[in-house]
MDTraj code that builds the backbone (N, CA, C; nanometers):
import mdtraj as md
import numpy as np

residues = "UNK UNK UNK UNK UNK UNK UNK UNK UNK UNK UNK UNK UNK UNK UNK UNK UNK UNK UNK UNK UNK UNK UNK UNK UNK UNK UNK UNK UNK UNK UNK UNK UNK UNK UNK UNK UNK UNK UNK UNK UNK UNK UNK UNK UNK UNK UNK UNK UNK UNK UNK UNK UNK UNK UNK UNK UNK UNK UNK UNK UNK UNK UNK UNK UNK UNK UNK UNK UNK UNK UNK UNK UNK UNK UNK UNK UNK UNK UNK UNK UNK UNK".split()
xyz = np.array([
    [11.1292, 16.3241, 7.6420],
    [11.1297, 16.1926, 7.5783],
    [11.2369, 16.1062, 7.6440],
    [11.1595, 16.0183, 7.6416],
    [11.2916, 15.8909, 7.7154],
    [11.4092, 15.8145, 7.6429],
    [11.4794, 15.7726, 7.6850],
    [11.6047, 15.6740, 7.6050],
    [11.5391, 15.5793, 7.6027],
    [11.6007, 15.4916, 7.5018],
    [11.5793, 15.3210, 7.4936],
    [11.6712, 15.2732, 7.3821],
    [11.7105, 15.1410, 7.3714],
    [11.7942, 15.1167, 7.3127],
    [11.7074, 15.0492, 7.1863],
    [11.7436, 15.0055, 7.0980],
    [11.6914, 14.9345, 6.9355],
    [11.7332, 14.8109, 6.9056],
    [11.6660, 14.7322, 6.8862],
    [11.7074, 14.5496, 6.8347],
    [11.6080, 14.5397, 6.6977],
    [11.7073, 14.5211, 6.6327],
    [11.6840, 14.4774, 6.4944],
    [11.6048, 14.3428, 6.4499],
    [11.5370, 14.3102, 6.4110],
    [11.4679, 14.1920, 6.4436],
    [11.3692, 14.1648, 6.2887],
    [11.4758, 14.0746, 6.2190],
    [11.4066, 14.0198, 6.1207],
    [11.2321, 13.9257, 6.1497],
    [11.1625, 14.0132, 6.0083],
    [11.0084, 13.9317, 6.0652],
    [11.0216, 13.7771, 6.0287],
    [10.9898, 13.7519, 6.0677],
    [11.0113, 13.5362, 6.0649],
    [10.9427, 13.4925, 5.9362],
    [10.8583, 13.5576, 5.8651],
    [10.7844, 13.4789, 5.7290],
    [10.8550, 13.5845, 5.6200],
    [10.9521, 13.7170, 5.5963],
    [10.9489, 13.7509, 5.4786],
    [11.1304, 13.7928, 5.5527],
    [11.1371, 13.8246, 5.6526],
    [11.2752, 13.8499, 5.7077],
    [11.3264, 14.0118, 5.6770],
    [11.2070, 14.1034, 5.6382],
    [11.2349, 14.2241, 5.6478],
    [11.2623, 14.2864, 5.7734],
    [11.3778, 14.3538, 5.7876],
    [11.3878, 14.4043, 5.9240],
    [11.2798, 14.5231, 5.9810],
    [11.2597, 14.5204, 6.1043],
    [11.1745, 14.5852, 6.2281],
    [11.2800, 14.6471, 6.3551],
    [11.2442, 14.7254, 6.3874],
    [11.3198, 14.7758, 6.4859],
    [11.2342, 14.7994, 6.6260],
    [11.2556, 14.6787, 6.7102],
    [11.2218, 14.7042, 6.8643],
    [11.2538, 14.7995, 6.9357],
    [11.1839, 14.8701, 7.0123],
    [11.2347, 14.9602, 7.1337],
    [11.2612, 14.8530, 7.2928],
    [11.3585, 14.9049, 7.3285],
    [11.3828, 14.8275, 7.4560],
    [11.4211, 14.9484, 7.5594],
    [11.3377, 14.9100, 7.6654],
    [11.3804, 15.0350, 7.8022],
    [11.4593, 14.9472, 7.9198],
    [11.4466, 14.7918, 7.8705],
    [11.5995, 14.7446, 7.9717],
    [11.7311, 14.7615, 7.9248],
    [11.8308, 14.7539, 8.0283],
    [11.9068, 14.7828, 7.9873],
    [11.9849, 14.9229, 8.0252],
    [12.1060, 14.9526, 7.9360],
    [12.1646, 15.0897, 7.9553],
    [12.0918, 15.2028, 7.8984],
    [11.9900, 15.1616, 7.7888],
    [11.8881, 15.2694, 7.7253],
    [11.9966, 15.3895, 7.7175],
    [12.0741, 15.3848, 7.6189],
    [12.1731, 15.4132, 7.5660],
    [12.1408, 15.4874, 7.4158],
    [12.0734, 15.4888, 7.3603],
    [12.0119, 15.4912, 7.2159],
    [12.1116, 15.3921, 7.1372],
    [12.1306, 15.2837, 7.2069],
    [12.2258, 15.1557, 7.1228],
    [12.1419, 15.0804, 7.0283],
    [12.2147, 15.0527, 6.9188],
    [12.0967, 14.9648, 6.8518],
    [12.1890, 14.8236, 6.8192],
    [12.0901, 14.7085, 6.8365],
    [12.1846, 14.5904, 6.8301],
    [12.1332, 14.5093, 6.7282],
    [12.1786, 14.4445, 6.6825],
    [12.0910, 14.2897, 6.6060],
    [12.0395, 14.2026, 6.6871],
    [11.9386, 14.1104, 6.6550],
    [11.8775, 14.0384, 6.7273],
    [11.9781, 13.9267, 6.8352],
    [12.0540, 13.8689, 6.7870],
    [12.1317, 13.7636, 6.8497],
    [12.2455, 13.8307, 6.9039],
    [12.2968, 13.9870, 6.9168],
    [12.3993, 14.0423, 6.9683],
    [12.3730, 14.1395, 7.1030],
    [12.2108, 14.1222, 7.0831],
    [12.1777, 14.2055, 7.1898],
    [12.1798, 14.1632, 7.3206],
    [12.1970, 14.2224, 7.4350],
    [12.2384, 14.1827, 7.5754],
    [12.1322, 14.1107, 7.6200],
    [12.1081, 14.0310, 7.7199],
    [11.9892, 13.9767, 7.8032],
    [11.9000, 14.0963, 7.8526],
    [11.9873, 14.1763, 7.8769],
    [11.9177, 14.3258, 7.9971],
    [11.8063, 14.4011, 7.8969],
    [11.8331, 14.3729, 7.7540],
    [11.7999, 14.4962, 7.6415],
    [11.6600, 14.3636, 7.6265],
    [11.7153, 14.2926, 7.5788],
    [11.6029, 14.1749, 7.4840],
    [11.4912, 14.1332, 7.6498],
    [11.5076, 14.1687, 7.7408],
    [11.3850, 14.1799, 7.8698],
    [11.2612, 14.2438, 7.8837],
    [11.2819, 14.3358, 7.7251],
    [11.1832, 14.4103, 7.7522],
    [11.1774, 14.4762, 7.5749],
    [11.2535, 14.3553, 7.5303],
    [11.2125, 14.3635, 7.3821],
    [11.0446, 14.4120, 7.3273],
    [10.9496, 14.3515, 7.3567],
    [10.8531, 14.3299, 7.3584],
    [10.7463, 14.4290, 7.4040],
    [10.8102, 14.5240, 7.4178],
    [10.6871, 14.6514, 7.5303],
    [10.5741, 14.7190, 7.4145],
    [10.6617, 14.7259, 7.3143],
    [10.5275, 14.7538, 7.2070],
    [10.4953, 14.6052, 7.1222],
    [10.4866, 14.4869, 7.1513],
    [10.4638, 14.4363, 7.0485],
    [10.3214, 14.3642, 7.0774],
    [10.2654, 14.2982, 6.9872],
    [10.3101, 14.2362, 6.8387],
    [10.3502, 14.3646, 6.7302],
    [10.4385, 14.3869, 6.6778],
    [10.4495, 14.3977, 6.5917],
    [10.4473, 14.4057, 6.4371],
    [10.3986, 14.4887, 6.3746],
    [10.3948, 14.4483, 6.2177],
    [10.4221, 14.4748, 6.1454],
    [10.5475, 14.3802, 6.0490],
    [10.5867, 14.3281, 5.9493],
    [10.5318, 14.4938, 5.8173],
    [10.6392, 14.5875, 5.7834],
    [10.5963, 14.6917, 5.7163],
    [10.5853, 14.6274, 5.5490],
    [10.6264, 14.5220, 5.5352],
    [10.6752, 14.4574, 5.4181],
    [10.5427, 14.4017, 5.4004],
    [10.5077, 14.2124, 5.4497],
    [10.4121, 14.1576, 5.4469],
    [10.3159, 14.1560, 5.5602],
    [10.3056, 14.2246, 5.6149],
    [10.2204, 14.3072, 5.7233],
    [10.1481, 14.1505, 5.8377],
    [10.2710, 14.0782, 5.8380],
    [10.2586, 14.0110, 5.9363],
    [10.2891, 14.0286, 6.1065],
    [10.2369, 14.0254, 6.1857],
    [10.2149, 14.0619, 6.3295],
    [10.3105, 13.9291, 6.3899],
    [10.4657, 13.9929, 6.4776],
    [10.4975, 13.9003, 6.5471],
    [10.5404, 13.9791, 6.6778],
    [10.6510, 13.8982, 6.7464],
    [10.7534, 13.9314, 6.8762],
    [10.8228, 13.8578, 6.8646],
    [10.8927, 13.8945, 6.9706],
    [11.0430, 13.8250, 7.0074],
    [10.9991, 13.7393, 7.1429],
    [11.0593, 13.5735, 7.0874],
    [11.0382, 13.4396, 7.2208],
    [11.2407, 13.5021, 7.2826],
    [11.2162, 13.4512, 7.3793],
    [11.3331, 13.4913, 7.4705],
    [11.3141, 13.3749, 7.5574],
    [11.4648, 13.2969, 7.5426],
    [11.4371, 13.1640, 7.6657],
    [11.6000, 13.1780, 7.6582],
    [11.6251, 13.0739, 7.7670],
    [11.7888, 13.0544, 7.8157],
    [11.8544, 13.0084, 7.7566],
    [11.9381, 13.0965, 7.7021],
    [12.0501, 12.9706, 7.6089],
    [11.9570, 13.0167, 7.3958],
    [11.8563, 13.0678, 7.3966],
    [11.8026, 13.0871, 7.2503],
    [11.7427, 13.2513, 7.2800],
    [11.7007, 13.2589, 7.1347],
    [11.6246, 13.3494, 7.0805],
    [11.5434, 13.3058, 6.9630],
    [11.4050, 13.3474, 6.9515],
    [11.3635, 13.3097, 6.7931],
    [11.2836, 13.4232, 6.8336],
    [11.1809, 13.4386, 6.6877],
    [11.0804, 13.5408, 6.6348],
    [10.9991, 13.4477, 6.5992],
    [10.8214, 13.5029, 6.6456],
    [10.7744, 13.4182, 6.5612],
    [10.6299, 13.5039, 6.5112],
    [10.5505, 13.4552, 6.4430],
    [10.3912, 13.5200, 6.4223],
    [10.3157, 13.4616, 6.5148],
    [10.2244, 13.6169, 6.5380],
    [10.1277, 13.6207, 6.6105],
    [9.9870, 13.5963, 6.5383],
    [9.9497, 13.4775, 6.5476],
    [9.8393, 13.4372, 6.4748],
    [9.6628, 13.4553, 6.5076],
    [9.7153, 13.4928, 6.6569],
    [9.5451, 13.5016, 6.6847],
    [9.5310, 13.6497, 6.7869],
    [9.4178, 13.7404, 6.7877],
    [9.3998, 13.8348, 6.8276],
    [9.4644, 13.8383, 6.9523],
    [9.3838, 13.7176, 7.0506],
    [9.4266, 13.6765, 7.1498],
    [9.5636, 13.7118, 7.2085],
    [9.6239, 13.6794, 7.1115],
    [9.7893, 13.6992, 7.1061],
    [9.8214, 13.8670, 7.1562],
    [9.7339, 13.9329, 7.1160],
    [9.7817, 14.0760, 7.0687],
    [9.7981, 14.1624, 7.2378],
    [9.7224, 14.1173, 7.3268],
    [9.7089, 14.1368, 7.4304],
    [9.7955, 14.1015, 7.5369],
    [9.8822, 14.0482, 7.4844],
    [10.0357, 13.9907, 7.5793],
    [10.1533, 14.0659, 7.5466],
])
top = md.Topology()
chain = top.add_chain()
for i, resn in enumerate(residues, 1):
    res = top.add_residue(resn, chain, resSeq=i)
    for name in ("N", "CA", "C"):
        top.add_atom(name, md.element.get_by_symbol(name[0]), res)
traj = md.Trajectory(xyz[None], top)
């Protein structure tokens, strides 16, 4: 089994936490919060997602741009394939 590190990542419509796997990075078995996590880790936030929400079983990911972070829902199947 491989390492990877963990980002905590509130779902955007009920804010129950989710836990991302990330293989960028030091893959450390580190686990971070969403806004504390490194650039290297949050690169590859996303390898299993969309994601879903164990609470209100809403489907999202993590947006990653320069300078931000947000979460948002994945609203169309379409989506599910990225």
């Amino acid at each position: 089994m491989g390492m990877f590190d963990t980002v905590r990542v509130p779902c955007p419509k009920c804010k129950a936490i989710e836990y991302f796997q990330s293989k960028g990075g030091s893959c450390d078995l580190i686990e971070y919060d969403l806004h504390d996590a490194p650039l290297d880790v949050l690169s590859n936030v996303n390898r299993h997602a969309p994601y879903t929400c164990r609470k209100c079983r809403t489907l999202f990911k993590v947006s990653v741009t320069i300078g931000s972070v947000g979460v948002f829902e994945v609203k169309d199947e379409e989506d599910n394939e990225n």
